[in-house]
Structure formats: structure tokens, C-alpha cells
C-alpha positions in Angstrom: 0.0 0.0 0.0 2.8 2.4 1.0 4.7 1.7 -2.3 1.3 2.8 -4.6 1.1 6.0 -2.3 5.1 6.5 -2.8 4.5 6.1 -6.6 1.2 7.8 -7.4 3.3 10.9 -5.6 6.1 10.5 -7.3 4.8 10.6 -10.6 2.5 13.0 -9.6 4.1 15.4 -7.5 6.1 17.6 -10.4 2.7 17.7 -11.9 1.0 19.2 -8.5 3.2 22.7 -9.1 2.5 23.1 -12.8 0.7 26.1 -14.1 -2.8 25.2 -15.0 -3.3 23.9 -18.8 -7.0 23.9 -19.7 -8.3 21.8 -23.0 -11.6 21.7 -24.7 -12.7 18.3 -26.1 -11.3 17.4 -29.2 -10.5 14.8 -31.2 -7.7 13.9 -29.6 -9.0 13.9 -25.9 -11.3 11.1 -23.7 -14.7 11.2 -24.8 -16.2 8.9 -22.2 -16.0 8.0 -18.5 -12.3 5.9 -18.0 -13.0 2.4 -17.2 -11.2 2.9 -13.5 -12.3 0.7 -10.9 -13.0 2.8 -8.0 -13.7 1.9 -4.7 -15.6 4.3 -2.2 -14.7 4.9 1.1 -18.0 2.9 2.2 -16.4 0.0 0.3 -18.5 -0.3 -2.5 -16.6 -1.5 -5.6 -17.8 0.5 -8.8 -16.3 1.4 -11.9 -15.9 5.1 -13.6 -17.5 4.6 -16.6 -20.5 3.1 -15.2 -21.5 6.5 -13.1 -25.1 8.2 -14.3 -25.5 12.1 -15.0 -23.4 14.9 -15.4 -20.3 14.0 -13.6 -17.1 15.8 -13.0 -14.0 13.4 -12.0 -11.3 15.3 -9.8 -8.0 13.4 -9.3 -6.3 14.8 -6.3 -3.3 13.9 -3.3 -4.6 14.7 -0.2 -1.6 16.7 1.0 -0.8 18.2 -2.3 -1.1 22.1 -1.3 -2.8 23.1 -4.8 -5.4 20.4 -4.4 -6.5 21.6 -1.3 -7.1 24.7 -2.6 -9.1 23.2 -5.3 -11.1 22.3 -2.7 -11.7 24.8 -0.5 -12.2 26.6 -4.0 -15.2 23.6 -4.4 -16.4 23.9 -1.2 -16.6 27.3 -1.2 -18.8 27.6 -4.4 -20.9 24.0 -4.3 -23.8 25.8 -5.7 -22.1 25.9 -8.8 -21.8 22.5 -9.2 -25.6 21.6 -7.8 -26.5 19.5 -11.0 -23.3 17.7 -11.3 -21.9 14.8 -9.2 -18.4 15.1 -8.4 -16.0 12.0 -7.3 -12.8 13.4 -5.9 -10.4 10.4 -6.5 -7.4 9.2 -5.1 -4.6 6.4 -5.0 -3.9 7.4 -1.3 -5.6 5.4 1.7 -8.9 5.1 3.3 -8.5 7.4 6.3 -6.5 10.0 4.4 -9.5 10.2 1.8 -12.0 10.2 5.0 -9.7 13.2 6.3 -9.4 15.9 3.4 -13.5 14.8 3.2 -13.9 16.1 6.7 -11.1 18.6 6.7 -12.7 20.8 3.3 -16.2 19.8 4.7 -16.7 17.8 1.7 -18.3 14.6 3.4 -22.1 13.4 3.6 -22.9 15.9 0.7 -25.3 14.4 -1.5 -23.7 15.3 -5.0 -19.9 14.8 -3.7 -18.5 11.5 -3.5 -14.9 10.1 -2.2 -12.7 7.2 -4.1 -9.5 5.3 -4.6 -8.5 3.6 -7.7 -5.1 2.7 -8.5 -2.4 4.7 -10.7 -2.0 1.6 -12.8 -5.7 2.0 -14.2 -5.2 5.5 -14.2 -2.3 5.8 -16.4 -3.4 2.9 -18.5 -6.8 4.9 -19.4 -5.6 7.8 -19.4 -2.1 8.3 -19.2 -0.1 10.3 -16.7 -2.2 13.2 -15.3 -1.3 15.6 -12.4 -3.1 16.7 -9.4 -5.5 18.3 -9.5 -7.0 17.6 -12.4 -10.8 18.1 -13.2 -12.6 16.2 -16.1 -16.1 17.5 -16.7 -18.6 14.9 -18.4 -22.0 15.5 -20.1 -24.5 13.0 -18.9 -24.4 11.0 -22.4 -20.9 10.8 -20.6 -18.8 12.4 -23.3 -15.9 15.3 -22.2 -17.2 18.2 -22.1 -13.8 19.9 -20.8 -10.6 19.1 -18.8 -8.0 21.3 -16.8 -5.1 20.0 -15.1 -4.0 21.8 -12.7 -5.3 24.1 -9.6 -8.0 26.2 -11.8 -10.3 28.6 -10.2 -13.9 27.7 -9.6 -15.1 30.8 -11.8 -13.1 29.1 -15.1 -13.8 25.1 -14.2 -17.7 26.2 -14.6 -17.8 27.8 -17.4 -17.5 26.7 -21.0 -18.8 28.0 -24.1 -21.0 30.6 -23.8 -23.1 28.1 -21.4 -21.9 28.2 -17.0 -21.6 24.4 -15.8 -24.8 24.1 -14.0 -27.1 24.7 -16.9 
């Protein structure tokens, strides 16, 4: 366990610092929920590409600075997000996930849900990614738009013409 923690950070952590890139959908880019298996912190087993609605995927490190920024950002703004589902996922353990949950006051929201999955299956869907890293999907769960890297809440929302929660 303490070897997939050392990893995921280590191949990770130079991402954690970079400047934000932000990338509309194209042809190039995901167009569908990654076939990661996750498991929640309540234990239940579940894979990525299976989730319903409009969901937004947000790969973090629990003690990366810039993602908790992201989420106090989240937090601080959850209306924003109230027709979305976001899964904050993670290769880090159990109680670490059920501590930035309580930390950022993210726990026992309806629409916000915590995750572990392993950087094999990350990188194998979709390659090496860095923290944070948001990936908004329409609910016909096709990429509506990706940033990786800490990105204010104002600019993760908005796309097109059109804000997020429409």
C-alpha cells in the first residue's frame, strides 16, 4: 500500500506545481467516463465509466497544497456545481481520503462522493495526469472539458457561452 502511495506521488508530485493547462474536447481527448475501478470509502466497488449524470471526475493527493485549494475553491462555491456529481479520487488510503473529506467539509454531501483507484488504471486509461485535475462529463458521458492543474472555480464552470450548471 505504501509503495502505490510512494508512486502515485512520485509521478505526480512535479505535476502538483505546474501552471494550469485547460483543454476543450477534441478529437484527440477522452470522450467517455475511464474504465477505472474505484472503490468508495463505504467500500462499495464500482467502476468510472458506469457513473449516471453529469459528472465531474477530480484526481487529487490529499496533502498536495494546490489540491487543497481546489477544494476549498469547491467547497466554497458547491452551488455551482448543484446538478453535477463530483467523485474526488485518489490512490492514497482510506483514512487519508475520509480526512481531506472532513477537513474541506466535503463529506455526507449528496452530489460529492470520495474514491481510490489505483495509478496503474489511471495511467493505462488515461495516461499520466497531475493533481489536480478536473474532467467534466455530459451526462451522455462524453468530455465536455478538462484542466489540469489548480484552476479557479469561476473558469472550471464555465465553457462555451453556457456556466456548468445549466
Amino acid at each position: 500500500m505504501k509503495s502505490v502511495v510512494i508512486f502515485w506521488s512520485m509521478l505526480l508530485v512535479t505535476a502538483c506545481s505546474t501552471p494550469k493547462k485547460e483543454s476543450p474536447a477534441g478529437s484527440n481527448d477522452i470522450n467517455e467516463l475511464p474504465a477505472i475501478p474505484l472503490t468508495m470509502i463505504s467500500g462499495e466497488r464500482l467502476m468510472a465509466n458506469s457513473l449516471a449524470g453529469k459528472t465531474i471526475l477530480i484526481f487529487y493527493i490529499p496533502d498536495c497544497d494546490h489540491c487543497q485549494r481546489e477544494a476549498e475553491a469547491i467547497r466554497s462555491q458547491l452551488d455551482v456545481f448543484k446538478n453535477y456529481t463530483l467523485y474526488f479520487i485518489t490512490a492514497s488510503g482510506t483514512e487519508e481520503i475520509k480526512r481531506f473529506a472532513e477537513t474541506y467539509r466535503l463529506n455526507g454531501l449528496p452530489n460529492v462522493f470520495f474514491a481510490r483507484t489505483e495509478v496503474t488504471d489511471v495511467i493505462r486509461e488515461m495516461g499520466p495526469i497531475g493533481t489536480p485535475s478536473l474532467y467534466i462529463y455530459s451526462r451522455e458521458k462524453r468530455l465536455i472539458k478538462k484542466f489540469d492543474g489548480e484552476t479557479k472555480v469561476a473558469e472550471s464552470y464555465q465553457f462555451s457561452s453556457q456556466p456548468l450548471c445549466l
